[in-house]
PABARO-986722 format. One record per residue (C-alpha): residue in one letter; y, z, x. Coordinates in Angstrom, 2 decimals. Layout:
<node rest="a" yy="Y" zz="Z" xx="X"/>
...
# end
This chain:
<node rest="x" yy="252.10" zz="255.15" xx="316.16"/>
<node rest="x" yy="252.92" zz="252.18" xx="318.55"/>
<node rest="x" yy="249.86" zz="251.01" xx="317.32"/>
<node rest="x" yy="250.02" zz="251.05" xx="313.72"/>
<node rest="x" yy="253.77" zz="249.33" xx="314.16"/>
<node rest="x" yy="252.21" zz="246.39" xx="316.08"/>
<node rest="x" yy="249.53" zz="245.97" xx="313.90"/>
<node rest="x" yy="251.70" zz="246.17" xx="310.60"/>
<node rest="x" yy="254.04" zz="243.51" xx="312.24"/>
<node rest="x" yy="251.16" zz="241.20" xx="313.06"/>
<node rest="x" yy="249.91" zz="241.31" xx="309.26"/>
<node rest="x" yy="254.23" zz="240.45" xx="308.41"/>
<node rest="x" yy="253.98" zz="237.46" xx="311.52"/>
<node rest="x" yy="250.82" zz="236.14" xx="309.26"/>
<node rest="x" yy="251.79" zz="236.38" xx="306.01"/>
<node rest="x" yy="255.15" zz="234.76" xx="307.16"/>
<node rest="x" yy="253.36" zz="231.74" xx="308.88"/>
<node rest="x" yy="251.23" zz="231.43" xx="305.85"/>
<node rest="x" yy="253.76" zz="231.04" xx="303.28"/>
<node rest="x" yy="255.49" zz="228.26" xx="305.85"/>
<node rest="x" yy="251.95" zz="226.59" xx="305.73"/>
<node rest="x" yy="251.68" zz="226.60" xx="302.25"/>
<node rest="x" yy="255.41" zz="225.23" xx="301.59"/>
<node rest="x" yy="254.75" zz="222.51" xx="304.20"/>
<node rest="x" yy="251.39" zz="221.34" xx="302.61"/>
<node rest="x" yy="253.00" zz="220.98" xx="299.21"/>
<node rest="x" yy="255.89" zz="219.15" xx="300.73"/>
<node rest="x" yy="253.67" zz="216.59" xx="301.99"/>
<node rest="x" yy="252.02" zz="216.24" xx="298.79"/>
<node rest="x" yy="254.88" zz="216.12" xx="296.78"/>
<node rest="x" yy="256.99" zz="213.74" xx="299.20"/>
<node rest="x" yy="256.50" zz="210.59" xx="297.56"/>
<node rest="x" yy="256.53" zz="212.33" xx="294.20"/>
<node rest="x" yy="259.96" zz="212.27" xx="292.25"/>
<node rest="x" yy="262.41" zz="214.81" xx="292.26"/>
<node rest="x" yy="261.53" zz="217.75" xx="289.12"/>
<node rest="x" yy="259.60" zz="216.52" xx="286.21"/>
<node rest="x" yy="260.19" zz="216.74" xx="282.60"/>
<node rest="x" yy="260.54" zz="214.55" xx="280.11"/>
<node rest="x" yy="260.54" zz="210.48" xx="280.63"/>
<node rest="x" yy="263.95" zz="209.51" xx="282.39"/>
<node rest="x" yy="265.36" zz="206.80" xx="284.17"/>
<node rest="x" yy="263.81" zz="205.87" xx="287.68"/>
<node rest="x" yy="265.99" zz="205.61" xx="290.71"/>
<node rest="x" yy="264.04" zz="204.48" xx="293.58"/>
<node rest="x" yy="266.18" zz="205.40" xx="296.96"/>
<node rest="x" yy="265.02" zz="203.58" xx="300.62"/>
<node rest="x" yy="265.67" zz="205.46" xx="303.51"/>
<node rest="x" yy="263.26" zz="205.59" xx="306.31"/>
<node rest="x" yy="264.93" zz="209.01" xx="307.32"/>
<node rest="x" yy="262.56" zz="211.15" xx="305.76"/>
<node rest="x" yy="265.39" zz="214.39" xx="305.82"/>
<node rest="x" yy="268.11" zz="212.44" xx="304.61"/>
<node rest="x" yy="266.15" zz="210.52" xx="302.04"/>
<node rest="x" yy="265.13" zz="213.71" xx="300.53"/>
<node rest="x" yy="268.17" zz="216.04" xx="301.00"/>
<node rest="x" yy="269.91" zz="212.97" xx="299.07"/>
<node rest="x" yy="267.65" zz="212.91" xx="296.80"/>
<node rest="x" yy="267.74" zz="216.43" xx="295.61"/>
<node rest="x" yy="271.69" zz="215.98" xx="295.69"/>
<node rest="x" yy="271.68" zz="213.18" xx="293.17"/>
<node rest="x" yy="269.20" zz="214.50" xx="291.03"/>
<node rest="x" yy="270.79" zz="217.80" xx="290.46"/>
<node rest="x" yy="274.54" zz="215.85" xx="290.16"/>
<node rest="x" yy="272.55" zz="213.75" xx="286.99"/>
<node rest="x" yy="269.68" zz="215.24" xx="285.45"/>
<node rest="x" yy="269.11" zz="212.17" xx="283.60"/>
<node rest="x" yy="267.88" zz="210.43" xx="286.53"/>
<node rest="x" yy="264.61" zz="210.40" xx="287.81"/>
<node rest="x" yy="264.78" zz="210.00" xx="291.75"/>
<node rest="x" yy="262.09" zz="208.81" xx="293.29"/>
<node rest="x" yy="262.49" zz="208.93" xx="297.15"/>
<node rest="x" yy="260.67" zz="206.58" xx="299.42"/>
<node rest="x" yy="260.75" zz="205.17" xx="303.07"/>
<node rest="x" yy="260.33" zz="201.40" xx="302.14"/>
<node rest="x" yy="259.18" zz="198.90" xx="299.48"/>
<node rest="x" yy="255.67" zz="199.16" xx="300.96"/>
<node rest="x" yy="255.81" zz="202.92" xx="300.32"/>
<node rest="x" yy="256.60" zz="202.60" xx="296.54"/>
<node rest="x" yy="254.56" zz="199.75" xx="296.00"/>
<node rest="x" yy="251.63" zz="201.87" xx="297.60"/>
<node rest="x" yy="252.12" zz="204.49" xx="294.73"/>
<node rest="x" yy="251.20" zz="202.49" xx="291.77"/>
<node rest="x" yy="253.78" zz="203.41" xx="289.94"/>
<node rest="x" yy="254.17" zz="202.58" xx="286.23"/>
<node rest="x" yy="258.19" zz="203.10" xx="286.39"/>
<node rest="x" yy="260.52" zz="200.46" xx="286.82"/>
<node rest="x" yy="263.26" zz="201.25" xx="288.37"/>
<node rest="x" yy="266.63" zz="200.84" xx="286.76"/>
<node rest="x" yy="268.52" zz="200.74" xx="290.31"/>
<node rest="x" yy="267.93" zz="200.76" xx="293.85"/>
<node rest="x" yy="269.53" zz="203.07" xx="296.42"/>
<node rest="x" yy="269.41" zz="201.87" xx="299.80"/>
<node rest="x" yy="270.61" zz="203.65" xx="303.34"/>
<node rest="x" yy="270.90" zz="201.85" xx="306.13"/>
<node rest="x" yy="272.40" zz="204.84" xx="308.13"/>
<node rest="x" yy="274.36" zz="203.56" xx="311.08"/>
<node rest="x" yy="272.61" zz="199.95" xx="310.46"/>
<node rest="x" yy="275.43" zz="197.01" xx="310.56"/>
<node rest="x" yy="275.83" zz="194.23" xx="308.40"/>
<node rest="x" yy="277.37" zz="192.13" xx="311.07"/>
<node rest="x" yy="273.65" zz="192.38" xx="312.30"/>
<node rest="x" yy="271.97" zz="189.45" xx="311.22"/>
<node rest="x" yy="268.00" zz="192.07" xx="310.53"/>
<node rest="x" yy="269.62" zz="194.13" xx="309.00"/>
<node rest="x" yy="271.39" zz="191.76" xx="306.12"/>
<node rest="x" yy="267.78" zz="190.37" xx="306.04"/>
<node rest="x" yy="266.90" zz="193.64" xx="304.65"/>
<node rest="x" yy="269.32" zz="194.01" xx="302.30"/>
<node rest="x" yy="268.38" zz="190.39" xx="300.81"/>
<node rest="x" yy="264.94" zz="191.07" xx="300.79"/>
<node rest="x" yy="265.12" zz="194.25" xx="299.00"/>
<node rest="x" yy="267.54" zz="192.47" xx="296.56"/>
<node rest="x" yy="265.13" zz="189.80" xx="296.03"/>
<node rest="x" yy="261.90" zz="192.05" xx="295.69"/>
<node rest="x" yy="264.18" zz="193.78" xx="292.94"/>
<node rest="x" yy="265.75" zz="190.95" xx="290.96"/>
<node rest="x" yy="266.32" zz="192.91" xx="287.85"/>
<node rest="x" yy="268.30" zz="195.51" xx="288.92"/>
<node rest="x" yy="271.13" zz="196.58" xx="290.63"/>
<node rest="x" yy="270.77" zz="197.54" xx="294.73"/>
<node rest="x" yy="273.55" zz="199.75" xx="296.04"/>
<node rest="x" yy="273.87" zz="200.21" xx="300.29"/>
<node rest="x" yy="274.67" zz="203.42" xx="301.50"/>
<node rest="x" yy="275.46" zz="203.41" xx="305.16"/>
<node rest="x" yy="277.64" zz="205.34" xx="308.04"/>
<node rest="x" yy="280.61" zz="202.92" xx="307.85"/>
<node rest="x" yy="283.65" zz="202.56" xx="306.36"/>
<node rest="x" yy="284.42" zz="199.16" xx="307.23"/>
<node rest="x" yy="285.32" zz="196.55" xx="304.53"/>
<node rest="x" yy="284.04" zz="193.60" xx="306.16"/>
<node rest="x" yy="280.88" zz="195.44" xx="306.23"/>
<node rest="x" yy="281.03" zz="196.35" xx="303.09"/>
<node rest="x" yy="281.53" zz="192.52" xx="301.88"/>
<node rest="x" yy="278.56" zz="191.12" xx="304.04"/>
<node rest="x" yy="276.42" zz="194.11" xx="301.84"/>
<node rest="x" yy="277.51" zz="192.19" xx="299.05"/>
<node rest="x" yy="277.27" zz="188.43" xx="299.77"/>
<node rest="x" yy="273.90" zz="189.81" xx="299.90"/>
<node rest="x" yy="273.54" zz="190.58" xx="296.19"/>
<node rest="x" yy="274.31" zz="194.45" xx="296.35"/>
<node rest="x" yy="276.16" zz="196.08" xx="293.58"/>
<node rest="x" yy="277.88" zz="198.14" xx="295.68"/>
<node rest="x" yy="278.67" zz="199.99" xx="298.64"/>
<node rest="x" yy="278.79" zz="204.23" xx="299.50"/>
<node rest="x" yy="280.29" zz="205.44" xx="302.56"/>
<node rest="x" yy="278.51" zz="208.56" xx="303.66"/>
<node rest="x" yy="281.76" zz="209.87" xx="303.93"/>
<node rest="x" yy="281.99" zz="210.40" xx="300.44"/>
<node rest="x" yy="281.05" zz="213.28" xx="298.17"/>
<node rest="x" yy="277.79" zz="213.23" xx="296.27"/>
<node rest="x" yy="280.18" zz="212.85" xx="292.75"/>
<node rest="x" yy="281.59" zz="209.75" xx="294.17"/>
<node rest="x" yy="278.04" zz="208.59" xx="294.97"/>
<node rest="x" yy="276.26" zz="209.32" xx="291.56"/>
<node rest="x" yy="279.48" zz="207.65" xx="289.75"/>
<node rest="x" yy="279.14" zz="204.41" xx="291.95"/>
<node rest="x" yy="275.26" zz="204.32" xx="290.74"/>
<node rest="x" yy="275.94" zz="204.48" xx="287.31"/>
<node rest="x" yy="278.51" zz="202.00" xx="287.44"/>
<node rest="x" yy="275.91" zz="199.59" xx="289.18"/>
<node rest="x" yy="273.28" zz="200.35" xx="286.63"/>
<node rest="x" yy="276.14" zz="199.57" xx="283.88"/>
<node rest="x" yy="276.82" zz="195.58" xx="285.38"/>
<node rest="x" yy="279.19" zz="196.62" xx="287.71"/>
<node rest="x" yy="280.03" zz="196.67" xx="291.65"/>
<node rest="x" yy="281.50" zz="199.37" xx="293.16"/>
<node rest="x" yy="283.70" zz="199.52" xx="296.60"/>
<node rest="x" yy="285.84" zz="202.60" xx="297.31"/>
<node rest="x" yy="288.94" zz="202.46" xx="296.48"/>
<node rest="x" yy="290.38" zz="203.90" xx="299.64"/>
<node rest="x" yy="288.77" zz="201.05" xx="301.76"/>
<node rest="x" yy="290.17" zz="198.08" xx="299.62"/>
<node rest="x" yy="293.23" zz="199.25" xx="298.46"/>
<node rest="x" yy="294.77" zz="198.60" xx="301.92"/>
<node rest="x" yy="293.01" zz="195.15" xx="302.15"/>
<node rest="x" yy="294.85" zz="193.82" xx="299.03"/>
<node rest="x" yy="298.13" zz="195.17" xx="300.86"/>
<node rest="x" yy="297.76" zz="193.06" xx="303.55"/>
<node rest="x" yy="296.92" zz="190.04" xx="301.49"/>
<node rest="x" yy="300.05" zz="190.44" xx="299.80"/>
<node rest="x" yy="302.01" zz="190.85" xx="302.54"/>
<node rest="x" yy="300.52" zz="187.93" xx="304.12"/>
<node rest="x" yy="301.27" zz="185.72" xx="301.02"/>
<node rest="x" yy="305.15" zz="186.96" xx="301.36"/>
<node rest="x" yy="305.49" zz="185.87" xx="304.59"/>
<node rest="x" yy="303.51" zz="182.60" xx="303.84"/>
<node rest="x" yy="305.93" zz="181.88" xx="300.77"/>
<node rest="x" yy="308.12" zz="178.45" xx="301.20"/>
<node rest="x" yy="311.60" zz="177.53" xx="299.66"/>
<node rest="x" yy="310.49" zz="176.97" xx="296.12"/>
<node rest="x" yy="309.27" zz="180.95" xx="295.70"/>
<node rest="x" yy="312.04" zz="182.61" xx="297.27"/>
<node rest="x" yy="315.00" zz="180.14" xx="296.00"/>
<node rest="x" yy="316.07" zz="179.00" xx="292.27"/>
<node rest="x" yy="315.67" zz="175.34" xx="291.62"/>
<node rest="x" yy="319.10" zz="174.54" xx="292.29"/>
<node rest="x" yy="318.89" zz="176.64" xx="295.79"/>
<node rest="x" yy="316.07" zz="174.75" xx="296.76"/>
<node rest="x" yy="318.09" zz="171.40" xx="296.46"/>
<node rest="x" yy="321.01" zz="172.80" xx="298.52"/>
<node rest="x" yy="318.60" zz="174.77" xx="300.95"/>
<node rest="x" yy="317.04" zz="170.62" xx="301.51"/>
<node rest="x" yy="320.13" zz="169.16" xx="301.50"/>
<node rest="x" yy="321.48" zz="172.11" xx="304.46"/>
<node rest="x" yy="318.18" zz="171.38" xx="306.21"/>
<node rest="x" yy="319.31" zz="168.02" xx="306.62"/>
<node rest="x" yy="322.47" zz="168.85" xx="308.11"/>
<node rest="x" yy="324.70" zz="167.60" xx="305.43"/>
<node rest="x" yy="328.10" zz="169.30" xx="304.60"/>
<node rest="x" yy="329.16" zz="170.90" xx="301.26"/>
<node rest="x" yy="331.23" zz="167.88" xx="300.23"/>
<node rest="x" yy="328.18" zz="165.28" xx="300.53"/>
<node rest="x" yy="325.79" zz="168.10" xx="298.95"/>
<node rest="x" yy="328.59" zz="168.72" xx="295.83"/>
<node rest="x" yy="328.83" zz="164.69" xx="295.60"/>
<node rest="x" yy="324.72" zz="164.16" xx="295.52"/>
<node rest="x" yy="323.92" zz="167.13" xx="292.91"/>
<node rest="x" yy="326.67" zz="166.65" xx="291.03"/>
<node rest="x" yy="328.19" zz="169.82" xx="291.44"/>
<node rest="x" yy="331.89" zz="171.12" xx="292.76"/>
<node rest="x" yy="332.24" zz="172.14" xx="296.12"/>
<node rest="x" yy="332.78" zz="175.93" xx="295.15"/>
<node rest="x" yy="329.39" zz="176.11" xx="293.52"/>
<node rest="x" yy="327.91" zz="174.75" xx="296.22"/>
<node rest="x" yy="329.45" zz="177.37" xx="298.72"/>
<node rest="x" yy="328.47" zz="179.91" xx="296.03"/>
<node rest="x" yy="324.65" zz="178.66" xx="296.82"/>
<node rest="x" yy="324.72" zz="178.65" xx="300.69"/>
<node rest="x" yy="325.74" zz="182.30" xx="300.46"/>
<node rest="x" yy="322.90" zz="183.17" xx="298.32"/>
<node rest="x" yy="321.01" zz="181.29" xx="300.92"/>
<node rest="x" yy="322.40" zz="182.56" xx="304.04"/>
<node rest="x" yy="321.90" zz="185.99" xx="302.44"/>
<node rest="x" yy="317.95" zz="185.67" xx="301.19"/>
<node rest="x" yy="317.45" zz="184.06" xx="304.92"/>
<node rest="x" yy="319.38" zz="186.89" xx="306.54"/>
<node rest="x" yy="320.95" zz="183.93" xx="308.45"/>
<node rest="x" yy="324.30" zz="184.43" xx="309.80"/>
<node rest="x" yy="325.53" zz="180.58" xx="310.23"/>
<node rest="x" yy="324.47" zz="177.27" xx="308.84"/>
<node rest="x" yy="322.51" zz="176.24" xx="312.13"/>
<node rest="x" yy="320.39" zz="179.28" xx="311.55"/>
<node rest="x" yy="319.83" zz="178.62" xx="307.74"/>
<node rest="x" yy="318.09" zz="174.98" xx="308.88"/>
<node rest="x" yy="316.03" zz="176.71" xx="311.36"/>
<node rest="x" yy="314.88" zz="179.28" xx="308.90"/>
<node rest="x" yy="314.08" zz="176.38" xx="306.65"/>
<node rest="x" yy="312.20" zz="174.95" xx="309.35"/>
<node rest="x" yy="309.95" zz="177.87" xx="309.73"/>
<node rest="x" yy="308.87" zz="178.23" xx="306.30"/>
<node rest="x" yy="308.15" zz="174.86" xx="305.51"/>
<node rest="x" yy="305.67" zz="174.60" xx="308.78"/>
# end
């Protein structure tokens, strides 16, 4: 009995191992071979040397967008090496952790570019760093996926690069324009935070003159004028008159 059980489990171990051969030989053939056939359809031609996340991505993107024909490779010398009659309509290319502050690896991204002239490259790499991001496209990408994102994010930044345009996640930039904004506040001077005729009496309290010599040089009565430094004081958050020429100061330097 012992017997028979052995023996019937050796004939399951090697039917088991055989099927594993037999899936592994036709994943080496079909490797470099796009991702499910079919009719004609546009070719996508995605770089990654990482032969597992090349072709899990792959398979992701072709099954988010039937319509495109993935074809996964490890470099340009690898789909050159195919012979391929398709022309690919964009190029997907992972850096993985690769950096665009490093100086080979924006090389790459040129290159590939280059080799590729008529159409779009997009970078896909393990950063979410804007300044990154902007280095991938001073190089002539079209845009730029996070691997943080979902694979919907990723197929919609394709097709946006193989309709003329650039993509950068929203998340990442959105905060960047903040701070530009907020810098140009702080950087304003007089004229953008006063009215013209705050602006003269803002100059003429920066030059320490008193309301009665600023009412007699803009032609304007002494009331007005006090009517004006309080607007001042009051957009300055300055307290005295002393303070308001300081502030002045600053924003002019």
């Amino acid at each position: 009995m012992d017997a028979q059980y052995l023996n019937q489990n050796q004939k399951d171990v090697e039917a088991q191992l055989e099927a594993v051969s037999s899936f592994c030989s036709a994943s080496a053939e079909e490797q470099a071979a796009p991702i499910s056939g079919g009719e004609a359809r546009d070719c996508a031609l995605l770089i990654d040397r990482r032969a597992l996340d090349r072709d899990c991505l792959a398979r992701s993107l072709s099954e988010h967008d039937p319509s495109l024909n993935i074809v996964p490779v490890s470099s340009v010398d690898h789909w050159e090496g195919l012979d391929s009659d398709d022309t690919p309509s964009v190029i997907v290319l992972a850096i993985g952790g690769g950096s665009t502050y490093d100086a080979t690896v924006r090389a790459h991204i040129t290159s590939v570019v280059e080799r590729f002239s008529d159409c779009p490259v997009v970078v896909i790499a393990d950063t979410e760093d804007l300044c990154q991001m902007l280095k991938a496209i001073e190089c002539g990408a079209r845009g730029f996926i996070p691997s943080s994102v979902g694979i919907g994010v990723a197929a919609e930044a394709i097709a946006l690069a193989r309709a003329g345009g650039v993509f950068l996640p929203a998340s990442n930039v959105l905060p960047m324009l903040e701070m530009i904004e907020s810098a140009a506040k702080s950087a304003s001077g007089p004229g953008d935070i006063f009215t013209p005729r705050e602006a003269e009496v803002a100059e003429a309290l920066r030059r320490g003159k008193a309301n009665k010599i600023i009412a007699y040089e803009l032609h304007l009565c002494q009331s007005t004028v006090k009517v004006h430094v309080r607007n001042i004081m009051k957009k300055l958050n300055a307290t005295n008159r002393t303070e308001v020429a300081y502030k002045l100061l600053e924003l002019m330097q």
